[in-house]
N, CA, C and O atoms as CSV, one atom per row, in Angstrom:
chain,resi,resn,atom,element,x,y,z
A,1,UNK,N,N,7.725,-3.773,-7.837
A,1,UNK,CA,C,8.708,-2.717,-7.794
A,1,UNK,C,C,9.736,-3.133,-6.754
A,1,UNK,O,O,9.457,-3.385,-5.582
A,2,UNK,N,N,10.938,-3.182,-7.284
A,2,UNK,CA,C,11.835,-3.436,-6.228
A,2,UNK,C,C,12.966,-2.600,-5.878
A,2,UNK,O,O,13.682,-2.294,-6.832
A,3,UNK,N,N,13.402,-2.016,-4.376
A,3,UNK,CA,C,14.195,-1.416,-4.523
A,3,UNK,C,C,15.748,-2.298,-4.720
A,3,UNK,O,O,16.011,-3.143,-3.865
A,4,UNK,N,N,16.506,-2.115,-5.600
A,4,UNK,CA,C,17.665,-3.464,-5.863
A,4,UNK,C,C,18.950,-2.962,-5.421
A,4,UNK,O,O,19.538,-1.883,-5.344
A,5,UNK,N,N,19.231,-4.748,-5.044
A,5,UNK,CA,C,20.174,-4.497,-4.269
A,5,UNK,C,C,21.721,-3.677,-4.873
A,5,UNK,O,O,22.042,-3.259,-5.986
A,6,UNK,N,N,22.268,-3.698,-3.840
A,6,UNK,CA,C,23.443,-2.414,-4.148
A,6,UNK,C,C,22.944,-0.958,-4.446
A,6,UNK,O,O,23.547,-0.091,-5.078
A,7,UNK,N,N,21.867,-0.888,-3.928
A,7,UNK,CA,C,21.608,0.490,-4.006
A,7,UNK,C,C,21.910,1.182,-3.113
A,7,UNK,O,O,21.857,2.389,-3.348
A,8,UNK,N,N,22.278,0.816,-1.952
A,8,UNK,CA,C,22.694,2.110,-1.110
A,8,UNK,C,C,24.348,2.581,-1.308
A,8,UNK,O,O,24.758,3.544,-0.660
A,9,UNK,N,N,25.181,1.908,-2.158
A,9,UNK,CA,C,26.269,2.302,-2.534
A,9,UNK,C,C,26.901,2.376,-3.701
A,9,UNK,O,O,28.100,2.530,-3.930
A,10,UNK,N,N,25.567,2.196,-4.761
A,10,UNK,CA,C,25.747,2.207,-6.383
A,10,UNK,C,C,24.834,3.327,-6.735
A,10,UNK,O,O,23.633,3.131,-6.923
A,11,UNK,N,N,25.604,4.949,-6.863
A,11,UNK,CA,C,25.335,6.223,-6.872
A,11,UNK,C,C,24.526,6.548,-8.705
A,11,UNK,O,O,23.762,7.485,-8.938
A,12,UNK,N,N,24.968,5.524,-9.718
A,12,UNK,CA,C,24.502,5.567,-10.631
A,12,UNK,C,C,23.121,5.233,-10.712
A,12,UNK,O,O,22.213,5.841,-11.278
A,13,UNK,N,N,23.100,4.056,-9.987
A,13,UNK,CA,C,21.581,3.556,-10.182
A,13,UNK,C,C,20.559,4.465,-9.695
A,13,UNK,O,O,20.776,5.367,-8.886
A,14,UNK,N,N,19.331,4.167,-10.268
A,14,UNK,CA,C,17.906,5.306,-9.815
A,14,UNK,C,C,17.416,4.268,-8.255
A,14,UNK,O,O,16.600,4.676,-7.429
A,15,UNK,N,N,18.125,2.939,-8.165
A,15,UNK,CA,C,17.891,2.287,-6.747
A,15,UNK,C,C,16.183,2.134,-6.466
A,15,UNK,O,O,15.608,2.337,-5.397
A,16,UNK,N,N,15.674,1.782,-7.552
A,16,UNK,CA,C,14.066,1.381,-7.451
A,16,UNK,C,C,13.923,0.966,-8.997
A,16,UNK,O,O,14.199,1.783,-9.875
A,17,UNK,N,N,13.411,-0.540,-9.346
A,17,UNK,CA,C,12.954,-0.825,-10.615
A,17,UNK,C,C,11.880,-1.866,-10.815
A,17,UNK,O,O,11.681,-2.970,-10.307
A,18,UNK,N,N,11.084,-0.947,-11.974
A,18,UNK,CA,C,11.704,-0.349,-12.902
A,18,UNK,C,C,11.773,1.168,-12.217
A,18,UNK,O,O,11.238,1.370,-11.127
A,19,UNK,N,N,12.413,2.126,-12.881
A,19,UNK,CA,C,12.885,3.849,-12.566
A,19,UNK,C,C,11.667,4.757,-12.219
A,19,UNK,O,O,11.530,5.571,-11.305
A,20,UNK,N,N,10.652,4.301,-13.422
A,20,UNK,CA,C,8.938,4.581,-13.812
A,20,UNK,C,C,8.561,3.525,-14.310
A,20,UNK,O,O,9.055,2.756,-15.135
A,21,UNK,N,N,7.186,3.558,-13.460
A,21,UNK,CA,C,6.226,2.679,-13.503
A,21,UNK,C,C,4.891,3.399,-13.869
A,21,UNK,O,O,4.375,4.163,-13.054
A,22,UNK,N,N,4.275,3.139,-15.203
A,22,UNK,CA,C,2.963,3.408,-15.417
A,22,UNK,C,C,1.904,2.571,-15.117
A,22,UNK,O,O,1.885,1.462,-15.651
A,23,UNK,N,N,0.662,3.029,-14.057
A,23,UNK,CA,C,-0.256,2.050,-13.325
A,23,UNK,C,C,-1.954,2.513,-13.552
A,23,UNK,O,O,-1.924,3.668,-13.976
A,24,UNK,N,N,-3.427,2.033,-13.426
A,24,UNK,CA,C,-3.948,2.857,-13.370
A,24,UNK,C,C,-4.680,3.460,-12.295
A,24,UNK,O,O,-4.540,3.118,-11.121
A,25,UNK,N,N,-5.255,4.122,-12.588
A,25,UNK,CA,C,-6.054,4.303,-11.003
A,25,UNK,C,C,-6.854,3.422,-10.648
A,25,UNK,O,O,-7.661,2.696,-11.229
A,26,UNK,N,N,-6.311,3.680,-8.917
A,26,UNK,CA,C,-6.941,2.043,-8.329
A,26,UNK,C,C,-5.828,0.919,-7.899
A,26,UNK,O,O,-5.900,0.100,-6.983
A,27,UNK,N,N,-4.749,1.142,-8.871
A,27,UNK,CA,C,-4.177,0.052,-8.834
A,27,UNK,C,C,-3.344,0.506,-7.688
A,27,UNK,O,O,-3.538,1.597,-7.152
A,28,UNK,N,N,-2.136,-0.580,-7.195
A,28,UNK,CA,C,-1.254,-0.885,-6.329
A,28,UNK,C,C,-0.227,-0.858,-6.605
A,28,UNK,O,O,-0.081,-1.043,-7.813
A,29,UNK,N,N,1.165,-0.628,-5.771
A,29,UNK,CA,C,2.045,-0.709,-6.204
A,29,UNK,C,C,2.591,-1.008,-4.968
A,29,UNK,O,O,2.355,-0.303,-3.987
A,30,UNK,N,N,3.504,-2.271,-4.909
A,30,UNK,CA,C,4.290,-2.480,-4.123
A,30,UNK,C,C,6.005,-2.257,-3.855
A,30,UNK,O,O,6.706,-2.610,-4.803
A,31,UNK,N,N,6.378,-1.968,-3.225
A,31,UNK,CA,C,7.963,-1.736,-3.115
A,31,UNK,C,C,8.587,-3.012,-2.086
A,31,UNK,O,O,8.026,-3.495,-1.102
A,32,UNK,N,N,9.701,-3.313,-2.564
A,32,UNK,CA,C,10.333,-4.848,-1.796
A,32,UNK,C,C,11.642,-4.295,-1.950
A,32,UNK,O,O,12.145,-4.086,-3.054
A,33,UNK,N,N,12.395,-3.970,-0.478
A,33,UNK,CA,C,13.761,-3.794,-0.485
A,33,UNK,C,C,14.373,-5.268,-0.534
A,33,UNK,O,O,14.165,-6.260,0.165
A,34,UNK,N,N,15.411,-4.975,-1.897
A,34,UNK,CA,C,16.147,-6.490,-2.030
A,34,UNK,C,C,17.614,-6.101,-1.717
A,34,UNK,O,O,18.528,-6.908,-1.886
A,35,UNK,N,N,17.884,-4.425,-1.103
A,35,UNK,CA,C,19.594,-4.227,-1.035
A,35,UNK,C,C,19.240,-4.754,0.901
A,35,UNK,O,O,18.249,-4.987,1.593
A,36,UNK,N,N,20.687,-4.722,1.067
A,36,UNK,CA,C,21.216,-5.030,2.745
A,36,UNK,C,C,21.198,-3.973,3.270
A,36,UNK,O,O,22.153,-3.658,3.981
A,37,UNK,N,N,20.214,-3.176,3.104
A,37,UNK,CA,C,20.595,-1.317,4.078
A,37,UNK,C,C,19.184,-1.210,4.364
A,37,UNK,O,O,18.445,-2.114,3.972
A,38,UNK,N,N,18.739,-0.279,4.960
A,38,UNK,CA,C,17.661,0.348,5.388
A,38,UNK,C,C,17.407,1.470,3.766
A,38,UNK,O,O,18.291,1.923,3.040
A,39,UNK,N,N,16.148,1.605,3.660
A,39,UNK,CA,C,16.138,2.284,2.833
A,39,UNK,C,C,14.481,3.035,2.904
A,39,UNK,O,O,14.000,2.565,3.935
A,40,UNK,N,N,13.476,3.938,2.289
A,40,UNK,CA,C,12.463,4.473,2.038
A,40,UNK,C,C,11.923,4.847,0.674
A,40,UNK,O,O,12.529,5.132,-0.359
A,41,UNK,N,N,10.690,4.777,0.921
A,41,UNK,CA,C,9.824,5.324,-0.280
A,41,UNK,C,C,9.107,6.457,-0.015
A,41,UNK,O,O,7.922,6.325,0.287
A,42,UNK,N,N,9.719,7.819,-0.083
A,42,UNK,CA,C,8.786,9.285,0.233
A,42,UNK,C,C,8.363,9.752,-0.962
A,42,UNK,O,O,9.013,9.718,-2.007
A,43,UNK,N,N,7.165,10.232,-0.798
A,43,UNK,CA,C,6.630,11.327,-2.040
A,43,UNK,C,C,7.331,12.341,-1.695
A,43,UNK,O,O,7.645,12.807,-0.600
A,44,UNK,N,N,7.575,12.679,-2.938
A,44,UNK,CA,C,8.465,14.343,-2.957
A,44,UNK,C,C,7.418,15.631,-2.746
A,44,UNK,O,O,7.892,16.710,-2.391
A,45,UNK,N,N,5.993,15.488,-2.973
A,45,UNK,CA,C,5.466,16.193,-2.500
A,45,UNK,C,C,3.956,15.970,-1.472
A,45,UNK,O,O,2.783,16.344,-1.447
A,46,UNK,N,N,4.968,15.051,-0.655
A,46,UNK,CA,C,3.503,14.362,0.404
A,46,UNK,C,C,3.005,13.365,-0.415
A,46,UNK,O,O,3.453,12.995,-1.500
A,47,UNK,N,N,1.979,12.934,0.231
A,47,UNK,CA,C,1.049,12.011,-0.391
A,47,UNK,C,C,1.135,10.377,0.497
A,47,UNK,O,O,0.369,9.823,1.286
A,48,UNK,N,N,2.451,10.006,-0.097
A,48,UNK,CA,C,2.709,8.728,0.851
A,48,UNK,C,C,4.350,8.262,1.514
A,48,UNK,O,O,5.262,8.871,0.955
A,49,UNK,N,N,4.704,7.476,2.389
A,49,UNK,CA,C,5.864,7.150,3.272
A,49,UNK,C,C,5.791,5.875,3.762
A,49,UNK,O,O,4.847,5.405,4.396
A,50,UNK,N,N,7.129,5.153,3.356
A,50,UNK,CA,C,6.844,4.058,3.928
A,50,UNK,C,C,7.394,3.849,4.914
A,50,UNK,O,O,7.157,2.755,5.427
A,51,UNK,N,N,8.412,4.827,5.659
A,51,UNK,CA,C,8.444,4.932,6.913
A,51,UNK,C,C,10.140,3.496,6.220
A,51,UNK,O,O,10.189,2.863,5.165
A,52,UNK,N,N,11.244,3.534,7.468
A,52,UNK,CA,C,11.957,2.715,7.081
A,52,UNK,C,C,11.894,1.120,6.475
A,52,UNK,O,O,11.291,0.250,7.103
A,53,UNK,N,N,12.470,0.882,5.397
A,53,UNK,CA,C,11.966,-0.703,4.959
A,53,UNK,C,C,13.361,-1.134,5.640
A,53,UNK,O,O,14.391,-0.460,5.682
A,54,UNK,N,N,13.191,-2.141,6.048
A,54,UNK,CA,C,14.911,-3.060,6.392
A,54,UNK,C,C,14.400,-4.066,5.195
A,54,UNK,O,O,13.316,-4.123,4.615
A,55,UNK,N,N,15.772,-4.942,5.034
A,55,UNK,CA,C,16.088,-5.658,4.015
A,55,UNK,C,C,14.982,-6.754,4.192
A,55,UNK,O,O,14.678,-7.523,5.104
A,56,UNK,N,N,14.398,-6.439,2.634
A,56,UNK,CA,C,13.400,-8.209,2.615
A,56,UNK,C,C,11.692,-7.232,2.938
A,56,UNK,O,O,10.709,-7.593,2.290
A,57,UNK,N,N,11.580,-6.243,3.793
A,57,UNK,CA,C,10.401,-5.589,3.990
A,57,UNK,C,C,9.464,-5.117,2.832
A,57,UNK,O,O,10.077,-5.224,1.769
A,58,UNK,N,N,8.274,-4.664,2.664
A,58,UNK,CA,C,7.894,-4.175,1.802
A,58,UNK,C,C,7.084,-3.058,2.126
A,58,UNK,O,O,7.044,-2.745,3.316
A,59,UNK,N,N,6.664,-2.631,1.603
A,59,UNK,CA,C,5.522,-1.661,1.634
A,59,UNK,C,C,4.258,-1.246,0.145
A,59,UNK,O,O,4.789,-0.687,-0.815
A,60,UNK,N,N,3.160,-1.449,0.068
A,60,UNK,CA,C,2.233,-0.977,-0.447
A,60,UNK,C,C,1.231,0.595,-0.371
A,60,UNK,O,O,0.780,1.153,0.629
A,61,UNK,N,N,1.131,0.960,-1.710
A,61,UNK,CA,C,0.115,2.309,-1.847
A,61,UNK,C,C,-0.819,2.149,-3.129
A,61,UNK,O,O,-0.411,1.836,-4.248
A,62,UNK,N,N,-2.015,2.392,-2.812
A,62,UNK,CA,C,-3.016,2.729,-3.582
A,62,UNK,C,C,-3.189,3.753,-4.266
A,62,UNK,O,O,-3.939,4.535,-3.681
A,63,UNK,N,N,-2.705,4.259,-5.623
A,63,UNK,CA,C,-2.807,5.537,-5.978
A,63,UNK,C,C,-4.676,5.843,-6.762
A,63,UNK,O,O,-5.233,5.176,-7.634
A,64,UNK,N,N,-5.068,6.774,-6.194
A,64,UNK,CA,C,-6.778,7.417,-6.436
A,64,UNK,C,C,-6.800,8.115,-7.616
A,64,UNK,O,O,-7.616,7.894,-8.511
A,65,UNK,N,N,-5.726,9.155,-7.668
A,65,UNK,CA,C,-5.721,10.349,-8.170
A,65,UNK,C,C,-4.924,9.866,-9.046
A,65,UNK,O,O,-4.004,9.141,-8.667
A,66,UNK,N,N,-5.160,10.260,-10.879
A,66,UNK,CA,C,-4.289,10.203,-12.053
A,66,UNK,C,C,-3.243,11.221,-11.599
A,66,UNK,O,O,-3.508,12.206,-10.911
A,67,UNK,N,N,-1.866,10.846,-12.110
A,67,UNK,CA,C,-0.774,11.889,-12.518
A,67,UNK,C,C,-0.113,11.654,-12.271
A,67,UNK,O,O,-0.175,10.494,-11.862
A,68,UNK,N,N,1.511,12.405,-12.151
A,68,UNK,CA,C,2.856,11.654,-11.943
A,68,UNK,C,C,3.371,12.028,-10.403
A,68,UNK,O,O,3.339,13.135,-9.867
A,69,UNK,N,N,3.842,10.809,-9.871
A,69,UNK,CA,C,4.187,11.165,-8.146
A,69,UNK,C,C,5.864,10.761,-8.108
A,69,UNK,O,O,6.288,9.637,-7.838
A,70,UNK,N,N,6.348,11.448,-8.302
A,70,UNK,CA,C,7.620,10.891,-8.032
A,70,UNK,C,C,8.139,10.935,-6.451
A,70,UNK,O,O,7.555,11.413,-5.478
A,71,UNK,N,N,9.360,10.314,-6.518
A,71,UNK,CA,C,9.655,9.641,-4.609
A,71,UNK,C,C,11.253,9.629,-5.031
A,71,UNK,O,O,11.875,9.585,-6.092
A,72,UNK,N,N,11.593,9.696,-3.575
A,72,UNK,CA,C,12.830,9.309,-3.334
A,72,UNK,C,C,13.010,8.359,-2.174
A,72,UNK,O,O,12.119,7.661,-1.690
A,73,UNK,N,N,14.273,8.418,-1.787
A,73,UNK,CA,C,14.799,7.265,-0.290
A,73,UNK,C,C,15.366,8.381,0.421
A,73,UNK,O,O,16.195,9.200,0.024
A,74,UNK,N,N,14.760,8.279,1.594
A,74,UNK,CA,C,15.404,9.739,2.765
A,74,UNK,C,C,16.848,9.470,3.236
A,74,UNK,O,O,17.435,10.196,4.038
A,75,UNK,N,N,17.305,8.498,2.738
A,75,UNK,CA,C,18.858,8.152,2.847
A,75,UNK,C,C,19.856,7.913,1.917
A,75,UNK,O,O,21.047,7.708,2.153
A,76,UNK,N,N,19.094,7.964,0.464
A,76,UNK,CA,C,20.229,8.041,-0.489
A,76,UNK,C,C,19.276,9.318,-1.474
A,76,UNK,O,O,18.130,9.387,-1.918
A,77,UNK,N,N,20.251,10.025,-1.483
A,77,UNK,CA,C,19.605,10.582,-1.958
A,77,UNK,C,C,19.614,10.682,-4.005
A,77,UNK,O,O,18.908,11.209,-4.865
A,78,UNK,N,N,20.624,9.989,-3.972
A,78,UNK,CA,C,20.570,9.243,-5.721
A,78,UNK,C,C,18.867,8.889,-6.097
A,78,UNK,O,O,18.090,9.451,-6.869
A,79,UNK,N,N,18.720,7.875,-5.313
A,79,UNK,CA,C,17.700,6.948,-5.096
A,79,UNK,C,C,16.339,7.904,-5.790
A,79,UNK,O,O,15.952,8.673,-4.910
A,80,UNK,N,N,15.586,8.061,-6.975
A,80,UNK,CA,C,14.709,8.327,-7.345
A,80,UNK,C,C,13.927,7.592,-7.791
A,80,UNK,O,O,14.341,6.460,-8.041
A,81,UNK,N,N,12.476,7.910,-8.081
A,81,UNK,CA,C,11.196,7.073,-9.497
A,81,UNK,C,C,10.125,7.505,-9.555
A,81,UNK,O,O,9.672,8.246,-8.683
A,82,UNK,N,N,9.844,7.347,-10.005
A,82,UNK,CA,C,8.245,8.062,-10.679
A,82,UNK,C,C,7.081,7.433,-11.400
A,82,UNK,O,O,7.098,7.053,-12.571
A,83,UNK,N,N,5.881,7.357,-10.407
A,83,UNK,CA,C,4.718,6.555,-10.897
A,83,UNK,C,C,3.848,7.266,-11.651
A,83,UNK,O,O,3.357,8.212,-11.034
A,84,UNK,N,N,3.548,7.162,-12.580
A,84,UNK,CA,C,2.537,7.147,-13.169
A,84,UNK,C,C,1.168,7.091,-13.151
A,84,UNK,O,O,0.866,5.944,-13.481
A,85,UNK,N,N,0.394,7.603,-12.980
A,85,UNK,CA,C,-0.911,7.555,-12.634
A,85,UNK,C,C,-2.076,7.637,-13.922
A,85,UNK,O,O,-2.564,8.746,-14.140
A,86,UNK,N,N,-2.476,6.578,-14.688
A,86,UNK,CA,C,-3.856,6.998,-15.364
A,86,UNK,C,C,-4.640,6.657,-15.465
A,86,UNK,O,O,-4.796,5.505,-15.060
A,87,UNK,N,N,-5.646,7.284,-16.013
A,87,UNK,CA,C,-7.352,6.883,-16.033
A,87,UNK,C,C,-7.379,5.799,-16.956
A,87,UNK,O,O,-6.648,5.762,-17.946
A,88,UNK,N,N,-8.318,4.793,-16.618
A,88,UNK,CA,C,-9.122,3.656,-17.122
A,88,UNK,C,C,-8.994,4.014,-18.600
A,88,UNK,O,O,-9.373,5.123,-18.976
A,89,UNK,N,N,-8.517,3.198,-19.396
A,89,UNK,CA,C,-9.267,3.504,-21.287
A,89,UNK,C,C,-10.657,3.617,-21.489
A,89,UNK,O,O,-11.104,3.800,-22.622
């Protein structure tokens, strides 16, 4: 998952791709800022934060729980996405 570059001043973009990501439980998901700004990964309703990424940083989360978590960037606020969470087949 990457947040891409020109996202802190390209208002169209969702500034994280892919937009949604379907994963299952258990799995990982990493975020890699590739724009030149400071940027974040917050759950919109708790859960996880990656606290500021600077350019090139990353951050990882383990999602437990099936269902959909969507996030934003505490500085753009364009900046949305939404993971996916499901159970094993």
């Amino acid at each position: 998952m990457d947040i891409t570059a020109g996202s802190s001043t390209n208002q169209t973009s969702s500034g994280y791709s892919p937009a949604t990501m379907t994963v299952n439980v258990g799995d990982a998901v990493t975020w890699t800022n590739d724009d030149n700004a400071v940027h974040t990964v917050t759950a919109d309703k708790g859960g996880f934060y990656s606290g500021d990424l600077k350019p090139g940083q990353s951050f990882s989360f383990v999602f437990l729980t099936a269902g959909n978590y969507t996030y934003h960037c505490n500085y753009h606020g364009w900046m949305k996405g939404t993971i996916v969470v499901q159970k094993h087949a």
